[in-house]
DRENDREN-138674 format. One record per residue: residue in one letter; z, y, x of N, C-alpha, C in turn. Coordinates in steps of 0.05 Angstrom, whole numbers, padded with zeros to 5 digits, always signed. Each point is the difference from the previous one (the first is absolute). Layout:
REM residues N
aZYXZYXZYX/...
REM end
This chain:
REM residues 407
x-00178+00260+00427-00020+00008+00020+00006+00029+00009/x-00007+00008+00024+00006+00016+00019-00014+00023-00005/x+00007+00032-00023-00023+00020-00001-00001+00015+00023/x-00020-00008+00028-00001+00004+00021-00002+00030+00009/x-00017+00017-00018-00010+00027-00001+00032+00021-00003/x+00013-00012-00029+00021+00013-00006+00019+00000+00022/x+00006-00034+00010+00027-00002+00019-00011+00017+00024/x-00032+00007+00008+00004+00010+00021+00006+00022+00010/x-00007+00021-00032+00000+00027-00004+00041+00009+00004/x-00003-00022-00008+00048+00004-00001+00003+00002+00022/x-00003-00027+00014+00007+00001+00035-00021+00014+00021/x-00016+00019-00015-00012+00024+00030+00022+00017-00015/x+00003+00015-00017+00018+00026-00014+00030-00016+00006/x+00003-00020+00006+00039-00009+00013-00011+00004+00027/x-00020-00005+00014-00004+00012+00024+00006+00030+00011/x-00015+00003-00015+00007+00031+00003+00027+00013-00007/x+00015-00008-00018+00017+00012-00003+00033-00010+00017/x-00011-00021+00012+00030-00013+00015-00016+00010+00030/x-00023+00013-00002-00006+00013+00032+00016+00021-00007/x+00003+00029-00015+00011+00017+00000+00044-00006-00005/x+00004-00019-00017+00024-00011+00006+00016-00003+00032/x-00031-00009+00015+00020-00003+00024-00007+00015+00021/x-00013+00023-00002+00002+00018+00014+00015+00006+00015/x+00031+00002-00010+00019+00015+00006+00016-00014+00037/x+00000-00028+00003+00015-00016+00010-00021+00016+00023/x-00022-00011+00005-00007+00009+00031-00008+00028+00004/x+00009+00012-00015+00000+00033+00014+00030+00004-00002/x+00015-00007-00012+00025+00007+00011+00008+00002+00027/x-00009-00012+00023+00004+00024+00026-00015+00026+00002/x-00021+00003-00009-00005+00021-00005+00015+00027-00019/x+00005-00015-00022+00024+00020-00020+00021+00004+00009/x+00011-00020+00019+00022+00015+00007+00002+00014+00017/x-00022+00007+00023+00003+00016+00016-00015+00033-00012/x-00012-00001-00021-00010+00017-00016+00015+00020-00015/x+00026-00018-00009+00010+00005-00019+00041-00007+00003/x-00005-00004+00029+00024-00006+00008+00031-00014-00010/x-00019-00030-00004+00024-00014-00021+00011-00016+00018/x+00032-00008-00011-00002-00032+00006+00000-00014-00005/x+00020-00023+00012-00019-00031-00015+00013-00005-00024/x+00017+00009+00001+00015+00001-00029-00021+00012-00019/x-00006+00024-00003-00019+00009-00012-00032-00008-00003/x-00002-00013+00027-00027-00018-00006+00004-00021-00020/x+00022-00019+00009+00008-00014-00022+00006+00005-00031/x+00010+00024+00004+00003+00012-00035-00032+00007-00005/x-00014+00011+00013-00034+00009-00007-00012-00032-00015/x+00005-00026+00026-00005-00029-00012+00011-00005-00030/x+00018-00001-00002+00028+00001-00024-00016+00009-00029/x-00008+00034+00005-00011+00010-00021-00029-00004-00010/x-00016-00017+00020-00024-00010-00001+00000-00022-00019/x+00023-00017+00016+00008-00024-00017+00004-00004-00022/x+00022+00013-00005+00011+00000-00027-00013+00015-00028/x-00023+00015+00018-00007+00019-00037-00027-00021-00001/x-00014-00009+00025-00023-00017-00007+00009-00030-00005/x+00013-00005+00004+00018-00033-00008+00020-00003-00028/x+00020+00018+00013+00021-00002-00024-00008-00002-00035/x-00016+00025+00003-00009+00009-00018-00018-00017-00021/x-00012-00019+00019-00017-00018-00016+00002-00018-00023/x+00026-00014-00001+00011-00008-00025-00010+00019-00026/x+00012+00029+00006-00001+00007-00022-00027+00008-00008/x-00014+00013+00016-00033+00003+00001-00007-00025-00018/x+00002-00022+00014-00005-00026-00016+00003-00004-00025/x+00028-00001-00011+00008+00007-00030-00025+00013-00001/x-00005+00026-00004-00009+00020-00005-00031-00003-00007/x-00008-00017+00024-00032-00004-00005+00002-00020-00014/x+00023-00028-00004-00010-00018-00011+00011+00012-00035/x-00002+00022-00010-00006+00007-00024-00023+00025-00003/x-00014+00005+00022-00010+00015-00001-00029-00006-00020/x-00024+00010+00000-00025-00021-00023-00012+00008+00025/x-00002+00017+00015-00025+00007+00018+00023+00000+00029/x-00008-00017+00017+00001+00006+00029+00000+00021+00013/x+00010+00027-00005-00014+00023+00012+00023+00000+00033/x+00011-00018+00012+00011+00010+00014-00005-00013+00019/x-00025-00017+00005-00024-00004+00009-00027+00019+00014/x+00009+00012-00019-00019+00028+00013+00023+00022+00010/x+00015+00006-00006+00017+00013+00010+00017+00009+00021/x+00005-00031-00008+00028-00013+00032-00022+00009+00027/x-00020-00006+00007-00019-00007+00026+00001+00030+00001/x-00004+00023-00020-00009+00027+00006+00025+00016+00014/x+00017-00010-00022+00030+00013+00012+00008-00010+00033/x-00009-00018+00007+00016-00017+00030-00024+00010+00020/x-00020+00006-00010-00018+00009+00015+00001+00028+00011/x+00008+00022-00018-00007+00028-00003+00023+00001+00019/x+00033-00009-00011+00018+00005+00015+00011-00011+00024/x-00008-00028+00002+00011-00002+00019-00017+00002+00032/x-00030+00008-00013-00017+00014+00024+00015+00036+00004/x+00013+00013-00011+00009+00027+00000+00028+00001+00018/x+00003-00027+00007+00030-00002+00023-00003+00021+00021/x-00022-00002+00010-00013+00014+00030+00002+00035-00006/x+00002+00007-00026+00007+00028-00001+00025+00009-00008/x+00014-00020-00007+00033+00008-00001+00006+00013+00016/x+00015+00031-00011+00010+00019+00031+00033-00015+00009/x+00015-00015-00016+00024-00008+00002+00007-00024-00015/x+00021-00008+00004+00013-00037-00008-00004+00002-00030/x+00012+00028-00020+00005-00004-00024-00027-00002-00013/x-00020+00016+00013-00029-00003-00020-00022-00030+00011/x+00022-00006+00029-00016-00025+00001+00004-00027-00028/x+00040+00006+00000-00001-00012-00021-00008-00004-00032/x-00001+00019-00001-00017+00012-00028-00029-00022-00005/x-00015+00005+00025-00027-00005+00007+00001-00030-00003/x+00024-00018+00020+00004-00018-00005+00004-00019-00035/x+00022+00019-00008+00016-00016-00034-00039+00004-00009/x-00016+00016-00001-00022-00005-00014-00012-00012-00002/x-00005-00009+00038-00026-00024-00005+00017-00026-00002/x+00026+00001+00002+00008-00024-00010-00001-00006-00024/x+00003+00017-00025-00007-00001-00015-00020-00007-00012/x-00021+00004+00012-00032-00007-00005+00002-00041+00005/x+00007+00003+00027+00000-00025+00003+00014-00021-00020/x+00023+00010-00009+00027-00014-00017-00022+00003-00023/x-00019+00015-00016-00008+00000-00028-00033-00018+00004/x-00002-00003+00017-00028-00017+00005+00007-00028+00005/x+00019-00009+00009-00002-00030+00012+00000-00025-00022/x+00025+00009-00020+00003-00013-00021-00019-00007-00021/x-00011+00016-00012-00026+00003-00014-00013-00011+00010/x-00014-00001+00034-00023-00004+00009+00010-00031+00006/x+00019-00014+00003+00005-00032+00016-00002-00003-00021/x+00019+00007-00026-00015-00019-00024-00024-00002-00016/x-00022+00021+00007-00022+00000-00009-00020-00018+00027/x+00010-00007+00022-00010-00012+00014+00003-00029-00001/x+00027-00006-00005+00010-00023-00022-00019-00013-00019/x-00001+00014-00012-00023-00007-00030-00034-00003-00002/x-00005+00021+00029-00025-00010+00014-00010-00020+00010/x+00022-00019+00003+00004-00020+00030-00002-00028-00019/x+00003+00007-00030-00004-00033-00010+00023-00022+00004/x-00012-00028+00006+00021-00011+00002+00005+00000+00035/x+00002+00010+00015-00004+00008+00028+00021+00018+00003/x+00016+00010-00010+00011+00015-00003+00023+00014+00035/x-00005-00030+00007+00010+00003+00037-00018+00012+00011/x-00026-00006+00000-00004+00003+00012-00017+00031-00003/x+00001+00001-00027-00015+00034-00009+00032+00016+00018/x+00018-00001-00007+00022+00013+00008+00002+00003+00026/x-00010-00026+00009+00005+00007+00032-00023+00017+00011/x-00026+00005-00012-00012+00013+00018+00003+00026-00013/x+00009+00014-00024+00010+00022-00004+00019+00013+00012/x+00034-00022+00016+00009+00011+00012-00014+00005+00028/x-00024-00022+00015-00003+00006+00014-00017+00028+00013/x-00011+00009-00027-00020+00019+00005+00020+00025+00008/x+00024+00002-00014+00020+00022+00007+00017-00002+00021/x+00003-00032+00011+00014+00005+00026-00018+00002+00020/x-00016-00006+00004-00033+00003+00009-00005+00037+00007/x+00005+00013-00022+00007+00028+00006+00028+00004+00005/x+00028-00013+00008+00014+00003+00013-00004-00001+00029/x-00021-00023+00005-00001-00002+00025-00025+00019+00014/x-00014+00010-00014-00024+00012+00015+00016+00039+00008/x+00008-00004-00030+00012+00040+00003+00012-00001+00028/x+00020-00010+00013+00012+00006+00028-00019+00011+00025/x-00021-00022+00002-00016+00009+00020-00026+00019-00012/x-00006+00000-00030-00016+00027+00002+00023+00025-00007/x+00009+00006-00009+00018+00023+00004+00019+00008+00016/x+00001-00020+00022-00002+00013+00028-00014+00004+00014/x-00031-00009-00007-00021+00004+00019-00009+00029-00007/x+00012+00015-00035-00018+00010-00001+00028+00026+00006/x+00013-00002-00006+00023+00027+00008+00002+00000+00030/x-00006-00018+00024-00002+00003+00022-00029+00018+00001/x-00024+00000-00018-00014+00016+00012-00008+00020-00013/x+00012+00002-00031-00004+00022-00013+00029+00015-00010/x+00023-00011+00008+00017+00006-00006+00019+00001-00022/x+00030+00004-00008+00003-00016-00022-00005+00020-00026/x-00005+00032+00006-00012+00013-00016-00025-00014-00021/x-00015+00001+00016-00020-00012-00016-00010-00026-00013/x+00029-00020-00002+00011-00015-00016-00016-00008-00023/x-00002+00024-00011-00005+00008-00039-00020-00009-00002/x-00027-00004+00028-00028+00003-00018+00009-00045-00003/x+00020-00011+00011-00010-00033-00003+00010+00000-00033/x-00004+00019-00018+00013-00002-00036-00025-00005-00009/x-00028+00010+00012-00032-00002-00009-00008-00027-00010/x-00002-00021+00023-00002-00024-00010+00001-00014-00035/x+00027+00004+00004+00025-00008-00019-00012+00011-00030/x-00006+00026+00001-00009+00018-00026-00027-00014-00005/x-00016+00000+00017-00022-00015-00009-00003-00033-00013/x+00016-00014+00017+00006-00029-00008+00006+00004-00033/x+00029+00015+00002+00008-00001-00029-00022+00013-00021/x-00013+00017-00002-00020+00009-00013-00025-00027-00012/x-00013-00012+00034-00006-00026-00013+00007-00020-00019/x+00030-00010+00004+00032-00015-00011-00016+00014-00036/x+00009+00022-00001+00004+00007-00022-00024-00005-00017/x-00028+00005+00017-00021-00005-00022-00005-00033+00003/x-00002-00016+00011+00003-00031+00003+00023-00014-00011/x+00026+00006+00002+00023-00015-00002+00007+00001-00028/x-00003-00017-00023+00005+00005-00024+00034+00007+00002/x+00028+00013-00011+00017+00003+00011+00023+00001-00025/x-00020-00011-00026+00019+00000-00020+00013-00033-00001/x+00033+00006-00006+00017-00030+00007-00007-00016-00030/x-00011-00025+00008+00001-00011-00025+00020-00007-00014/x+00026+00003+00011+00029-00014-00021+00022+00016+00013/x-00007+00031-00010+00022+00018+00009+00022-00018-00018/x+00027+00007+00011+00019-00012-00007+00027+00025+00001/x+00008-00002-00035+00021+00031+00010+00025-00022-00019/x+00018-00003+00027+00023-00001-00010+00017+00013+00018/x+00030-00010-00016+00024+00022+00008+00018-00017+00027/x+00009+00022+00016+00017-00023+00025+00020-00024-00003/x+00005+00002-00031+00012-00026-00016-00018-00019+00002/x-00024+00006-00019-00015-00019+00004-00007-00018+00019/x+00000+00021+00025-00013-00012+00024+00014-00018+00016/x+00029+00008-00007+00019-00016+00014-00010-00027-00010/x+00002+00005-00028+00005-00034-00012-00031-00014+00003/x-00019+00012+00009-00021-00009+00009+00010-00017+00026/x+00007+00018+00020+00000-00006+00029+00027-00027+00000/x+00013-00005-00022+00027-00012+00005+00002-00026+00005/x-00029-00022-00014+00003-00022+00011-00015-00007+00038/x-00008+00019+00009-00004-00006+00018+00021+00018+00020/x+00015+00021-00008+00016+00022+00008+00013+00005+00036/x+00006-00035+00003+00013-00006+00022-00019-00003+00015/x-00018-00013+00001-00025-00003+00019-00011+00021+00009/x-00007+00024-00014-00011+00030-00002+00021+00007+00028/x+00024+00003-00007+00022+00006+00013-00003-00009+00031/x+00004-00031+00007-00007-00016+00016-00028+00017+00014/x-00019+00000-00008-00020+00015+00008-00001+00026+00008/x+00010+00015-00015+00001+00027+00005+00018+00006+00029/x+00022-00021+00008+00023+00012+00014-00017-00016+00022/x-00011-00014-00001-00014-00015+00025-00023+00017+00010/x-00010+00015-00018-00028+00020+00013+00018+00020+00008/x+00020+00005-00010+00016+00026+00019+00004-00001+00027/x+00012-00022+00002+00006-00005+00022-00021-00005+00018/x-00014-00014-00001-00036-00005+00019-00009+00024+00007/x-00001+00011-00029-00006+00030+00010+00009+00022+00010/x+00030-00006+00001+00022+00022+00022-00011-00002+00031/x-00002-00026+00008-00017-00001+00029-00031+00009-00005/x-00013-00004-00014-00036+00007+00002+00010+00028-00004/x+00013+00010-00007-00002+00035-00007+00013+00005+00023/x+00017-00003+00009+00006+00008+00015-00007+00004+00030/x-00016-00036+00013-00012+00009+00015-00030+00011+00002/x-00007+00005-00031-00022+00020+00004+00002+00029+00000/x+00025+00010-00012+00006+00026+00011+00011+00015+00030/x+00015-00019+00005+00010+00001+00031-00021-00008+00023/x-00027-00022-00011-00007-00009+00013-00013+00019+00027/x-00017+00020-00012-00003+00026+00013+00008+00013+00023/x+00033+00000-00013+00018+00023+00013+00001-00019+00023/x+00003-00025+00009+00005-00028+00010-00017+00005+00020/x-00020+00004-00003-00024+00003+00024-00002+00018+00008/x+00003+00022-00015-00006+00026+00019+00035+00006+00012/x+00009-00012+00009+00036+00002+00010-00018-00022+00027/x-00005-00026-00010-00012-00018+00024-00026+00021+00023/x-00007+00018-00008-00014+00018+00011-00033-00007-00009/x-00004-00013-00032-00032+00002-00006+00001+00024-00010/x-00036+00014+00001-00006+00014-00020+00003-00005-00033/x-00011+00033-00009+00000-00004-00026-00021-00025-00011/x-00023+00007+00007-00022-00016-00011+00008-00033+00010/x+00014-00006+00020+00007-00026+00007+00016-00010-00015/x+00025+00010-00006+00021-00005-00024-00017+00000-00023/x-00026+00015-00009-00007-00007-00028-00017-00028+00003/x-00009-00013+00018-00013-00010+00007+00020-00031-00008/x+00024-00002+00014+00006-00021+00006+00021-00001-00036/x+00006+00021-00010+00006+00003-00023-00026-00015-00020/x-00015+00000-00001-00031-00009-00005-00004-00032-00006/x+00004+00001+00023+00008-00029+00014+00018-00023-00021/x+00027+00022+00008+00029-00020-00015-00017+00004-00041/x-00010+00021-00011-00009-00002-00031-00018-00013-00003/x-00031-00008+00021-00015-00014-00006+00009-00034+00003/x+00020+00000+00010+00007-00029+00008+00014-00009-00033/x+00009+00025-00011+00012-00007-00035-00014-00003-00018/x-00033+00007+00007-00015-00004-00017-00009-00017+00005/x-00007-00019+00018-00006-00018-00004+00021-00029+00000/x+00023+00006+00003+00026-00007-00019+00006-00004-00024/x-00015+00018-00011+00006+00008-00031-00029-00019-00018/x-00030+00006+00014-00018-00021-00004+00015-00022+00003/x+00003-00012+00015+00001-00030+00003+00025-00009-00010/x+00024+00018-00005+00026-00020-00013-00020+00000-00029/x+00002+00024-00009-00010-00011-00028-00021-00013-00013/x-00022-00004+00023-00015-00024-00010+00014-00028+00002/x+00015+00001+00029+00021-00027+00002+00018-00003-00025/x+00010+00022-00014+00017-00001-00015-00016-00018-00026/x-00013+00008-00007-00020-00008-00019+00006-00040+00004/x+00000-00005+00020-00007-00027+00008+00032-00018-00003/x+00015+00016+00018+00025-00016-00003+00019+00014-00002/x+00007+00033-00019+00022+00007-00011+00008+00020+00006/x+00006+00022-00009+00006+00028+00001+00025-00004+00024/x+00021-00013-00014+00020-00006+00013+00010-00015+00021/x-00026-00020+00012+00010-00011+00028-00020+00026+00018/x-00019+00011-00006-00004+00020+00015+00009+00031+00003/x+00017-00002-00011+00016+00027+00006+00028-00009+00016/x+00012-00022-00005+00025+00000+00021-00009-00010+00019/x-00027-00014+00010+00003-00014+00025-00008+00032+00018/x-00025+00016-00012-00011+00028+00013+00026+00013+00009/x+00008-00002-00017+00028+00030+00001+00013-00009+00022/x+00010-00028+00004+00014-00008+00008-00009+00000+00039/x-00027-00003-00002-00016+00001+00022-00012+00033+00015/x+00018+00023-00022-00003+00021+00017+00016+00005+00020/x+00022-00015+00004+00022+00020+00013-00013-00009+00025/x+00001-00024+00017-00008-00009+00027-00030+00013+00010/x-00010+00004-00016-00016+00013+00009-00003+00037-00004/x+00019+00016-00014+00004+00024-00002+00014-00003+00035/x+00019-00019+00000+00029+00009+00022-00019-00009+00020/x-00016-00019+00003-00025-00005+00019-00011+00029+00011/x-00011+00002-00016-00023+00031+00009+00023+00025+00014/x+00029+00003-00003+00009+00019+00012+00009-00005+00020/x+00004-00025+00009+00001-00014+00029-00017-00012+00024/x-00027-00005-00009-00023+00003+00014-00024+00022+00001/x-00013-00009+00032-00014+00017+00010-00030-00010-00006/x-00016+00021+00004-00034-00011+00004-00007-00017-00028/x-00025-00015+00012-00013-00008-00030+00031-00018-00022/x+00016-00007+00012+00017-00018-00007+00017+00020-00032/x-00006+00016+00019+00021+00031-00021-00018-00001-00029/x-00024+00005+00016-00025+00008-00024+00002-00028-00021/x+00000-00018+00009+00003-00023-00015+00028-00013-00019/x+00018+00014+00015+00023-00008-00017+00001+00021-00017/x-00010+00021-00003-00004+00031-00016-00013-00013-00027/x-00029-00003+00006-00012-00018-00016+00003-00020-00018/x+00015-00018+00011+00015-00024-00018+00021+00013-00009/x+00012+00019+00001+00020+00006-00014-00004+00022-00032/x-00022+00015+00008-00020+00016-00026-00011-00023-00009/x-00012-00020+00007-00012-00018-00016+00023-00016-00023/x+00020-00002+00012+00031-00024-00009+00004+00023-00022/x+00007+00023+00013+00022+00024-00025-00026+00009-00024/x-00021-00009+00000-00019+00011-00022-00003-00032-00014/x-00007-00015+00007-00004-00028-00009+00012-00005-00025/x+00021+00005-00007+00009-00003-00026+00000+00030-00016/x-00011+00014+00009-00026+00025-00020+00007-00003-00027/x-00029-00013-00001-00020-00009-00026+00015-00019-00011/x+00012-00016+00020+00012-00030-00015+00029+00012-00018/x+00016+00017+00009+00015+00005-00018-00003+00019-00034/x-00029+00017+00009-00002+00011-00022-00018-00026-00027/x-00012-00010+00021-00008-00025-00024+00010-00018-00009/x+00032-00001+00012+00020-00009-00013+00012+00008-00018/x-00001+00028+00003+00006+00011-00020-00008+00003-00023/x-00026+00006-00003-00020-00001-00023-00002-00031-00018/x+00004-00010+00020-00002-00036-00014+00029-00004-00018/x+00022+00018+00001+00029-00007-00001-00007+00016-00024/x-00011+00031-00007+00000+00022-00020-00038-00002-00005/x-00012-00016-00012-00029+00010+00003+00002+00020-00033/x+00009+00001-00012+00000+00016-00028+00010+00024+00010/x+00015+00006+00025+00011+00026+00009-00020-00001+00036/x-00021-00002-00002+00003-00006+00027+00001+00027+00025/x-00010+00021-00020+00000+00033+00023+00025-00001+00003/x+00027-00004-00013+00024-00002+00000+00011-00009+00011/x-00005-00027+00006+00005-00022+00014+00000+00008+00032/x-00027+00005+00002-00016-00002+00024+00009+00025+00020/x+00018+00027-00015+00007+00027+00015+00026-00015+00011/x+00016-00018-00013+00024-00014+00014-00004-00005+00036/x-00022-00021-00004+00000-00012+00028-00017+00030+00017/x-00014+00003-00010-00023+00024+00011+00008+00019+00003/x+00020+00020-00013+00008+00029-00004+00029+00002+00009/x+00018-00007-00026+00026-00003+00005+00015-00007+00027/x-00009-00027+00006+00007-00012+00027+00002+00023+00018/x-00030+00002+00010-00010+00017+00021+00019+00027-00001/x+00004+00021-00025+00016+00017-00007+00027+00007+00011/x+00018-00041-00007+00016+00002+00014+00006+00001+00025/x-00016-00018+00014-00001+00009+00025-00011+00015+00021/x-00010+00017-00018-00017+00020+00009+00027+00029+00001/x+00020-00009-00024+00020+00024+00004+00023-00003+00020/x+00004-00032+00018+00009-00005+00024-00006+00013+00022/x-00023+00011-00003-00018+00019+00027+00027+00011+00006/x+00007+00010-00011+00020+00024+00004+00017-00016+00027/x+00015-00015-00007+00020-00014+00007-00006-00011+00031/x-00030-00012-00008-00014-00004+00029-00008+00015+00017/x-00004+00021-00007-00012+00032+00015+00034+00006+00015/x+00021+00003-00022+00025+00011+00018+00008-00026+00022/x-00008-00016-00004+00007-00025+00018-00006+00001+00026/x-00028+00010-00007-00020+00002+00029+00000+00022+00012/x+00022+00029-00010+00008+00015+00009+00031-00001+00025/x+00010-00028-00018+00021-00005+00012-00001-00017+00022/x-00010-00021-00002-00002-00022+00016-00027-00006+00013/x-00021+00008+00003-00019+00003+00007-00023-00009-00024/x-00030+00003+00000-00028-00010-00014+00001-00028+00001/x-00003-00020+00028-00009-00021+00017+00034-00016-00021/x+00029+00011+00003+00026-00029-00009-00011+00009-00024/x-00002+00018-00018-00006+00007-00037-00018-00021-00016/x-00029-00006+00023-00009-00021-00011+00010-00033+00010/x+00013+00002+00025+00000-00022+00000+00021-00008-00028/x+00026+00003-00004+00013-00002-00017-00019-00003-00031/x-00023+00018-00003-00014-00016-00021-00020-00010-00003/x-00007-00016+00026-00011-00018+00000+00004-00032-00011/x+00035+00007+00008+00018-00023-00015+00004-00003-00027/x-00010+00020-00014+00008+00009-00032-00012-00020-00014/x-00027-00005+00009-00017-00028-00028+00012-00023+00001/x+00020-00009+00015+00012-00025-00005+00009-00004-00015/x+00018+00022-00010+00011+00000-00026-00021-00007-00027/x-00016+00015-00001-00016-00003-00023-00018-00024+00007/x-00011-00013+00017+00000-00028+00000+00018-00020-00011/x+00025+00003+00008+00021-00016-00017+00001+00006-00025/x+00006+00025-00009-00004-00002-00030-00023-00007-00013/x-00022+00007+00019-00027-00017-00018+00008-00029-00001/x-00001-00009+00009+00012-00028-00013+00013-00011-00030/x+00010+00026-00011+00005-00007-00020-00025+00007-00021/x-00027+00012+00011-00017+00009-00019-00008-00025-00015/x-00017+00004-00027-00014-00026-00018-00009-00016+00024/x-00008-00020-00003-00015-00020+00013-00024-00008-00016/x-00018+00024+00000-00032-00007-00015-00020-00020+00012/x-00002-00003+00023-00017-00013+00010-00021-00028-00011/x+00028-00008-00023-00006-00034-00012-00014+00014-00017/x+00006+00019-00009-00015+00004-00033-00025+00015-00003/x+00004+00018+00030-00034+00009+00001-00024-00024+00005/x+00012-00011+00020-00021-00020+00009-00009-00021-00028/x+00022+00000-00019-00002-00025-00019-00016+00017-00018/x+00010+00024-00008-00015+00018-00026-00043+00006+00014/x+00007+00000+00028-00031+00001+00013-00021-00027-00004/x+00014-00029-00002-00017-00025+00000+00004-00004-00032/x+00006+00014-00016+00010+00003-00030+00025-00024-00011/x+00017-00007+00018+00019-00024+00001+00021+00017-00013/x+00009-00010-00016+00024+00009-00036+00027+00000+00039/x+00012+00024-00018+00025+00010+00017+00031-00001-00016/x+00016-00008+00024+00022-00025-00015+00015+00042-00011/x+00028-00010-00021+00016+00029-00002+00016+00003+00011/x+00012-00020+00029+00005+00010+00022-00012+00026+00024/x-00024-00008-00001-00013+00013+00022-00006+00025-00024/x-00008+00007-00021-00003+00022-00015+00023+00014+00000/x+00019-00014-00005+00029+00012-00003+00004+00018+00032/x-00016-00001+00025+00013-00002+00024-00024+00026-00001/x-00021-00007-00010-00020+00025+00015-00012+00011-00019/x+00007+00003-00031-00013+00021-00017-00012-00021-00023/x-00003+00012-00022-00013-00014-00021-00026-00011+00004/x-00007-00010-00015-00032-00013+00000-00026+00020-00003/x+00012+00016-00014-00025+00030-00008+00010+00010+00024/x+00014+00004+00021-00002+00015+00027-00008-00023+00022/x-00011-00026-00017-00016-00014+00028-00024+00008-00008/x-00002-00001-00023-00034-00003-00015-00012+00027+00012/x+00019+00033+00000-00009+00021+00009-00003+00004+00032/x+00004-00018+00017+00012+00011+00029-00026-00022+00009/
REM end
């Protein structure tokens, strides 16, 4: 059963803290004319965002999943809050970055802890507790664009700092409500863990290189997306607007694969999504009028859709490791391709914003094809749901029996 109060307190505080995470993408025309970068360097600004709030999460993970008390729960939200609202007073690139590695940090030490304590909230529901946890945080992916450009268009990006208020208060609540001690800290050594992770090892793998890739285009055209419009001649507040647009279309992507997932399989809904972003990413940069707005749309909806579904793949594959598990698809991934910015920023220096994405718009096909090789759960959730005995084929393909019984 579903502890409704707890899961909800997780996903307003992942709200909040993936609002300050993405700050950065739609004021970057603003920073760079502030601060006189280029896109190379916007890209490296993306890069370092990426990588200390993503990369990092594996090990965070380890970390919390031996920890006895959750404290990075309360923590992670204060750190991503304080700093990455303090962007707007950076006098130059190096203290922007500084400002940046921190609240990534915050973000990288909260996610893990908090998906698997949202996990354990969620019962046997476990899709669908997950999906609305991730959704509450892409939910504040998609809202931060258009209020923090509504609000630096009229207060400027100085005064940035006071949107950290919220956040301090939430967490203060969190802390007296949220019980936050882990019931089965777990301390072993990276030996251990290997030989934990080893009978499912390849699948992890399979997964991990497939969210990279999905997510080289979603990162990418949400950082460029910006620069993209205001080059087509929109405003700031319009670019955050239509930026808005392409994240709310992932949240409700991210709802609905993983309740679908729940029904017929982690893994036919992540390669058919993935596979269904590119025509509609390369859509939206070739049409005009509502047609644009709509192929924009379906394409944030396609690149978020397998979200939730892959981190609850994950957890179902490791549930004895699941904060561990779960920073793979969730942290790591993103990390990696979050440290491609770079590559894509000098690209779009070279060859223009408008060919940079088309070129990766084409990128999820790949990781559609390799999803194909993911487990094929679908038989065994539906059979372990009407309580029908599951053959050791289909176990063998999608995780042991104690990771149907938990998921």
């Amino acid at each position: 059963m579903i502890q409704k109060f707890k899961l909800f307190l997780l996903t307003f505080v992942h709200f909040l803290t993936d609002c300050y995470s993405s700050l950065l993408s739609p004021l970057l025309p603003v920073l760079i004319i502030k601060l006189d970068l280029s896109l190379t360097m916007a890209g490296a600004l993306g890069a370092v965002a990426l990588l200390t709030s993503s990369l990092f999460q594996p090990m965070m993970g380890i970390l919390g999943d031996r920890m006895k008390k959750r404290y990075f729960i309360i923590v992670g939200p204060l750190f991503a809050a304080i700093f990455m609202s303090s962007v707007g007073l950076a006098p130059n690139f190096n203290i922007l970055v500084v400002l940046v590695l921190l609240g990534g940090f915050g973000t990288a030490s909260f996610h893990p802890q908090s998906v698997s304590m949202a996990g354990d909230v969620s019962g046997k529901r476990r899709g669908l507790g997950v999906s609305l946890f991730i959704g509450g945080g892409t939910l504040g992916l998609a809202v931060s664009p258009l209020v923090s450009t509504w609000y630096v268009d009229r207060f400027g990006i100085e005064s940035l700092i006071w949107l950290a208020v919220p956040t301090v208060f939430a967490v203060i609540l969190m802390a007296r409500s949220l019980p936050i001690t882990n019931p089965s800290p777990r301390i072993v050594t990276v030996a251990q863990l290997f030989e934990q992770f080893r009978p499912h090892l390849s699948a992890m793998i399979i997964l991990t290189v497939v969210v990279i890739i999905r997510t080289l285009a979603g990162i990418g055209f949400t950082m460029f997306l910006p620069v993209l419009m205001a080059e087509r001649g929109y405003s700031l507040l319009s670019g955050g607007a239509i930026l808005t647009m392409f994240s709310s279309a992932g949240v409700l992507g991210g709802l609905l694969g993983g309740v679908i997932s729940d029904r017929i399989g982690r893994a036919r809904v992540i390669w058919i999504t993935v596979l269904l972003t590119t025509p509609f990413l390369y859509g939206f940069l070739h049409t005009e009028g509502w047609l644009m707005y709509c192929m924009l749309f379906a394409g944030g909806f396609m690149v978020l859709a397998s979200n939730s579904v892959a981190i609850a793949m994950a957890q179902e594959l490791f549930p004895e490791n699941a904060g561990t598990a779960s920073s793979f698809p969730m942290g790591f991934s993103w990390g990696v391709a979050g440290g491609m910015m770079v590559l894509v920023g000098n690209s779009a220096d070279r060859i223009g914003v408008e060919s940079t994405l088309e070129i990766l718009a084409f990128v999820p096909i790949l990781g559609a094809l390799l999803a194909l090789k993911l487990p094929k759960d679908h038989r065994r959730l539906v059979s372990a749901s009407v309580g029908q005995p599951e053959s050791p084929e289909l176990i063998g393909n999608a995780g042991d029996s104690e990771a149907a019984s938990k998921s």
